[in-house]
Structures are given as C-alpha cells and as structure tokens.
C-alpha positions as CSV (number, residue, x, y, z in Angstrom):
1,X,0.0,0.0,0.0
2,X,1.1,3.7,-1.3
3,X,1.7,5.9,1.8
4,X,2.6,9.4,0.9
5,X,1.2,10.8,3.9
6,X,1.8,8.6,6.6
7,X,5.8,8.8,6.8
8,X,5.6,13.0,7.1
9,X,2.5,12.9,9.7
10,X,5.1,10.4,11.8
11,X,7.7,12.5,11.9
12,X,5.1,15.8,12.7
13,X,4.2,13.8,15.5
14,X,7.4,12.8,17.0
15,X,8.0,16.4,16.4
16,X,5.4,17.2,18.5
17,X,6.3,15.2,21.2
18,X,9.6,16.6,21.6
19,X,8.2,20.0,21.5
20,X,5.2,19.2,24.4
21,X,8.3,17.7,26.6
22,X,7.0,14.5,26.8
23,X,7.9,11.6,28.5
24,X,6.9,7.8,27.5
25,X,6.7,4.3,29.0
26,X,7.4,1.8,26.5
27,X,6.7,-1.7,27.1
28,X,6.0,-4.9,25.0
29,X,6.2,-3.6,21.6
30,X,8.4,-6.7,20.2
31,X,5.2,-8.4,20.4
32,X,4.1,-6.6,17.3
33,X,5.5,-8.8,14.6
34,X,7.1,-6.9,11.6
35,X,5.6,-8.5,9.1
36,X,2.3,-10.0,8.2
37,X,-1.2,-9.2,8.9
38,X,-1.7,-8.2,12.8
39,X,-4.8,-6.4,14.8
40,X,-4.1,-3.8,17.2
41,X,-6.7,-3.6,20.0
42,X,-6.3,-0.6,22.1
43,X,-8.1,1.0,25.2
44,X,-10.2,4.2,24.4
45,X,-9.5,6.9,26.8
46,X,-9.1,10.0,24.6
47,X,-9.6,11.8,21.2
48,X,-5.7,11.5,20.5
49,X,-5.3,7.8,21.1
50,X,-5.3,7.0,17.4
51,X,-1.5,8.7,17.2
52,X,-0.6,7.2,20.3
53,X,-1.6,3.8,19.8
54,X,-0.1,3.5,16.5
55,X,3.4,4.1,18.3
56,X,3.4,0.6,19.8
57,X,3.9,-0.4,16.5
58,X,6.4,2.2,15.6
59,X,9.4,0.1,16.8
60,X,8.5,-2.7,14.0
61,X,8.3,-0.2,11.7
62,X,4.7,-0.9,11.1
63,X,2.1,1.9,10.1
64,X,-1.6,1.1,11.5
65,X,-5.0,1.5,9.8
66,X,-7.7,2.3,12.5
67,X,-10.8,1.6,12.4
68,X,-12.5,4.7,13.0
69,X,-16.1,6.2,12.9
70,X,-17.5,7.8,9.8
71,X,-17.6,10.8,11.2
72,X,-14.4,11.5,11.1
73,X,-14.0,10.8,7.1
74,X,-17.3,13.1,6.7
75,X,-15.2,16.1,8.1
76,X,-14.1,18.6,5.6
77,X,-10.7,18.8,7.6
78,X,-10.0,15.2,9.1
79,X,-11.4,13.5,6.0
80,X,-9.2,13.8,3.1
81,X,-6.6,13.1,6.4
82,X,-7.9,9.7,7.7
83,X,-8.5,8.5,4.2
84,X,-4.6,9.5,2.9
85,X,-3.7,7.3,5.7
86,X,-5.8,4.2,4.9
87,X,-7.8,4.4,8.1
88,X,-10.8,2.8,7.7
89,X,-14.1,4.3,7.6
90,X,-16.8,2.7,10.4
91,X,-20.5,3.1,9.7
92,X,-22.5,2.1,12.5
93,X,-24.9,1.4,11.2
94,X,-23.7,-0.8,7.8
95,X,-20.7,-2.7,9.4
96,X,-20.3,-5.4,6.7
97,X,-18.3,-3.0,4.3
98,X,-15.8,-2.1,7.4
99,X,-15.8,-5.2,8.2
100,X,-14.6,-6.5,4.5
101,X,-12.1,-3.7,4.4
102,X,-10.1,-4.5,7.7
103,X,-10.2,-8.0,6.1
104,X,-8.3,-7.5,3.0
105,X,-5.9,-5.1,4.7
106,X,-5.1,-7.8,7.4
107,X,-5.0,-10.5,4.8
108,X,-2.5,-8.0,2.5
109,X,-0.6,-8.3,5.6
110,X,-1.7,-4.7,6.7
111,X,-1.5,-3.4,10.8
112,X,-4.8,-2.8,11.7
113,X,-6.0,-1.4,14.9
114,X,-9.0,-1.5,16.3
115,X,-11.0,0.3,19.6
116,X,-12.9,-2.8,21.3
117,X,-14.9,-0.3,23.7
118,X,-15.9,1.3,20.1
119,X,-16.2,4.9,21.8
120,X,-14.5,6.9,24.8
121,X,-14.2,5.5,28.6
122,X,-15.4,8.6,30.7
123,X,-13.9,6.4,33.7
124,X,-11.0,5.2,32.0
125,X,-11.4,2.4,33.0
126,X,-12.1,-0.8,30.3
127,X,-15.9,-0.9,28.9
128,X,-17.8,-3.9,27.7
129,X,-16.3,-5.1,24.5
130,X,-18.0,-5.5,21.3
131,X,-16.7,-8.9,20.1
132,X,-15.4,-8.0,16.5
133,X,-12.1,-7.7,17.6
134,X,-11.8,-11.0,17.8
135,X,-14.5,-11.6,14.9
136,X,-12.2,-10.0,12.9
137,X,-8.7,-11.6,13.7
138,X,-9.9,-15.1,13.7
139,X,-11.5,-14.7,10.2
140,X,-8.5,-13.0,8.8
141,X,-6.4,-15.4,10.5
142,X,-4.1,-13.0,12.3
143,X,-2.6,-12.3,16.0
144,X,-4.6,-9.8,17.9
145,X,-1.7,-8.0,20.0
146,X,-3.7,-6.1,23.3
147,X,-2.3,-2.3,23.6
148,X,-3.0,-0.1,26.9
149,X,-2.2,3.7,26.9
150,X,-2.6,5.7,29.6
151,X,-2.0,9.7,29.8
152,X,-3.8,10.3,26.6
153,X,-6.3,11.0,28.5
154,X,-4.7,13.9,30.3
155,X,-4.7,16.2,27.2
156,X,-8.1,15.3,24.9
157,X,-11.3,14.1,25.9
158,X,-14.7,14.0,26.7
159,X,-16.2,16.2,29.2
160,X,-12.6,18.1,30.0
161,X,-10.8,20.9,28.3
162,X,-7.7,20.5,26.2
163,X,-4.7,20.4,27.9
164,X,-1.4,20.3,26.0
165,X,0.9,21.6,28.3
166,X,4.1,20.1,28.5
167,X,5.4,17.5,30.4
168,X,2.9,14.1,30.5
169,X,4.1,11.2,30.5
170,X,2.3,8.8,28.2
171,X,2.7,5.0,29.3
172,X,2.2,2.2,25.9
173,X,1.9,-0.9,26.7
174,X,1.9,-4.4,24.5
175,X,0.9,-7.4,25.7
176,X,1.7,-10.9,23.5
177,X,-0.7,-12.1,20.9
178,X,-3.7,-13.5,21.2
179,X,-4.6,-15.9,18.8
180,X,-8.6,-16.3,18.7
181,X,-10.3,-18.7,17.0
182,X,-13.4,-17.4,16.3
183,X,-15.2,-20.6,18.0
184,X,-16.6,-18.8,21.0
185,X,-16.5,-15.1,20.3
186,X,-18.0,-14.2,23.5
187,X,-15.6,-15.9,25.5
188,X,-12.4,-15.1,23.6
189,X,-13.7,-11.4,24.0
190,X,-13.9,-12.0,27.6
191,X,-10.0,-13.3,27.5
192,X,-9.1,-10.2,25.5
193,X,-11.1,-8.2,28.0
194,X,-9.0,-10.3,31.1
195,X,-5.7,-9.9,29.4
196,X,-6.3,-5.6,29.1
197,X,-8.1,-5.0,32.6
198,X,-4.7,-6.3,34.1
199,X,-2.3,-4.7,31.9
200,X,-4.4,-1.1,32.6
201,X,-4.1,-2.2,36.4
202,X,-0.2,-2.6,35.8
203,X,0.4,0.3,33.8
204,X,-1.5,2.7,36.0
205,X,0.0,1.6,39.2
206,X,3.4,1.9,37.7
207,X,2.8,5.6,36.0
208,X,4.8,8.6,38.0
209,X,3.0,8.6,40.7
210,X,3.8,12.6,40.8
211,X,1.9,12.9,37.7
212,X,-1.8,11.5,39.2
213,X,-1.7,12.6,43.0
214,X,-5.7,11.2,44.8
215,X,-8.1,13.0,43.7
216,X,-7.0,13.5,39.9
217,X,-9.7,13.7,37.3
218,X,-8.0,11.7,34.6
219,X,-8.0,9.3,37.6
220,X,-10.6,6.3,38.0
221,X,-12.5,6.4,41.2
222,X,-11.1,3.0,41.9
223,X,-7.7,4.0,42.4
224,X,-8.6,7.0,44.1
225,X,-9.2,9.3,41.5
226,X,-12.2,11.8,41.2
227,X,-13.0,10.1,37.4
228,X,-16.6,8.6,36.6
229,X,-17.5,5.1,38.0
230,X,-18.2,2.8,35.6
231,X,-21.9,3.2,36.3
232,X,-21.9,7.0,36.2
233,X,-20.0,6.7,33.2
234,X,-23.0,4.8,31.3
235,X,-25.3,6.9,32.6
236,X,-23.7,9.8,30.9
237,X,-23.3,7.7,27.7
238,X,-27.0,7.4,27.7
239,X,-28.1,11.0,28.0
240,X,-25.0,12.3,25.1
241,X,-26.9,9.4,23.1
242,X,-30.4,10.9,24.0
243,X,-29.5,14.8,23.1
244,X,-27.7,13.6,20.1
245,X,-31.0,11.7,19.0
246,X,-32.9,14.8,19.9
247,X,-31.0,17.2,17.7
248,X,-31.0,14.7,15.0
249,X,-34.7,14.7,15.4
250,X,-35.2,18.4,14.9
251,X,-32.4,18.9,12.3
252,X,-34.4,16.0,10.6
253,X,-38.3,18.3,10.8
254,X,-36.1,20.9,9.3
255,X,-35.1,19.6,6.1
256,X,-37.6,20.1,3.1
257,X,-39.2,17.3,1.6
C-alpha cells in the first residue's frame, strides 16, 4: 500500500512530542510482529489515542490503519486526512463493508487497529467489548496484540478541556498475541477483555506517581481518583446518546421534503 502521507505525519508527531516535553513508558512492543497481517486492540480513553496507539507499532516499523467512525471521514478537515492514511471508515450502522475492508488489509498483511470499547471510557477504565475484535482476527487469520495507553487521557477528551501543556508522561503498553479462534467469540472477547483489565491495572500503578496525586480527574474512582465510576459513566453515555437523537430529530423536521 502507497503511503505518501503517513511517513511525514510520523515525523510531525514525534516532532510534536519533543516540543510538548514528553515523557513515554514503553513496554511490549516486540510483540508486534514486523511482518504479516496483525490487529491492534487498544483501550479508548481520549480523542488522541489513534497517534498514540499507532506508536506501539512504531518500533517494527509498522504503520496502523484504524478503524474509526464515519464521522471523522465526513469532516471537511479530518477527511481527506484519515483517508490519505488508509484508516478505515466505520458506519455504524452498515458494518459489513468495514468489516470486509479491515479483512483485506489484514489479509495484505496490513496493521490494523481497532478500539474494542468502540467509543470513549469517561472512567477510563475498560468498557464492555464488542466482540469484533476477535470476529475480525480469527476470520482474517491473524494475531490480535492487546495495547494499553494511559496519559492520553490527560490532554483530549470527553467532558474536559484541552490540555497540551508540556510534560505528560504517556505510558504504551503491549501485551503478547492472542490468537482467537473465532469458535466462542463471547468468551475469547472475555479473554481479550481479562488480558487488558490487568495490563491497565499494571500500567496505571506503575505511571509517576507525581503525575496522578488522589483526587485526579484523569484518575478512576477505583484508584482514588475523582474520574466517573463505571456506572456513572454509562449513565452519561445514555443522556450524550439521548440529546444527540434529539437534535437529530429536529435537524431531521427541518429539512424540506
């Protein structure tokens, strides 16, 4: 696959990283083979993870294809973006074609990551998991490889203001391959799910303590942070999900016949 944008938008990044003064916890990322098809599954705890999770594949000089939501490729700005990197557009509502796409690039022996939560922790802690993660590696035949980040958080997402000061540590963590076979998808979910809870537990209890004192909002309430529970958490879901429906609604009426 062509990439003309990809190799300049890395080097922007790192860039970028060097400028903010940041600091970052690498672990695990020989588990990312450098060759063949492989599928990234990464936590979901802020608007930036896409260029942070593709770093754990960085080392193995891989460049990964997320699956993202169609709203980003519908953006006048991010479009033309996403789709000069290969990313792959996610319509919620009509799967099947994402679905087919992530198979052919992991089956051209692509990187492709994936968000198993499918949108944002508010308590950063791990969310249900929709089971195509594992859907999608076992039909393609490839390793899924679990990635934590932690810290992303900090500077981009929901319900906080930006915050790009300089400084944050960001923690990436790889664990080694799963290999699902696409049997029991609910339970090989569950094993994903297993094998991510405890690496999160690892990598927050290991972060600079310094950098997420009690109390912290980017913290979850079960480590003595001031974050969402889990339960709070899908209760604000639920009423986003309601005033988006409403607005939808009315900019529906609104549209001439």
């Amino acid at each position: 696959m062509r990439d003309l944008t990809y190799p300049p938008i890395i080097v922007a990044a790192k860039t970028a990283f060097r400028l903010l003064g940041q600091r970052f916890q690498m672990s695990g990322t020989e588990h990312v083979p450098r060759t063949g098809g492989v599928l990234l599954a990464v936590n979901h705890i802020g608007y930036v993870d896409f260029i942070y999770g593709g770093l754990a594949a960085n080392p193995s000089g891989r460049k990964v294809r997320f699956m993202a939501k169609r709203e980003l490729f519908d953006h006048k700005y991010t479009g033309p973006l996403m789709r000069s990197l290969h990313h792959i557009e996610v319509d919620r509502g009509a799967g099947e074609q994402s679905l087919q796409t992530a198979l052919e690039h992991l089956r051209a022996g692509e990187a492709v990551g994936i968000f198993p939560e499918a949108t944002i922790s508010r308590s950063f802690e791990l969310k249900e998991f929709k089971t195509g993660a594992v859907r999608i590696a076992a039909a393609a035949g490839v390793p899924l490889v679990p990635v934590i980040l932690w810290g992303t958080q900090r500077m981009m997402t929901k319900g906080h203001p930006r915050d790009f000061s300089r400084g944050k540590t960001i923690a990436v963590r790889v664990a080694p391959p799963l290999h699902p076979t696409g049997e029991d998808p609910v339970a090989e979910t569950a094993d994903l799910h297993r094998v991510m809870r405890s690496l999160l537990d690892e990598t927050i209890r290991t972060y600079p303590a310094a950098e997420q004192p009690p109390g912290s909002w980017w913290l979850p309430a079960s480590y003595g942070g001031s974050a969402p529970t889990p339960e709070e958490a899908e209760r604000l879901d639920a009423e986003e999900k309601r005033v988006r429906a409403a607005r939808r609604a009315e900019r529906d009426q609104g549209e001439p016949a």
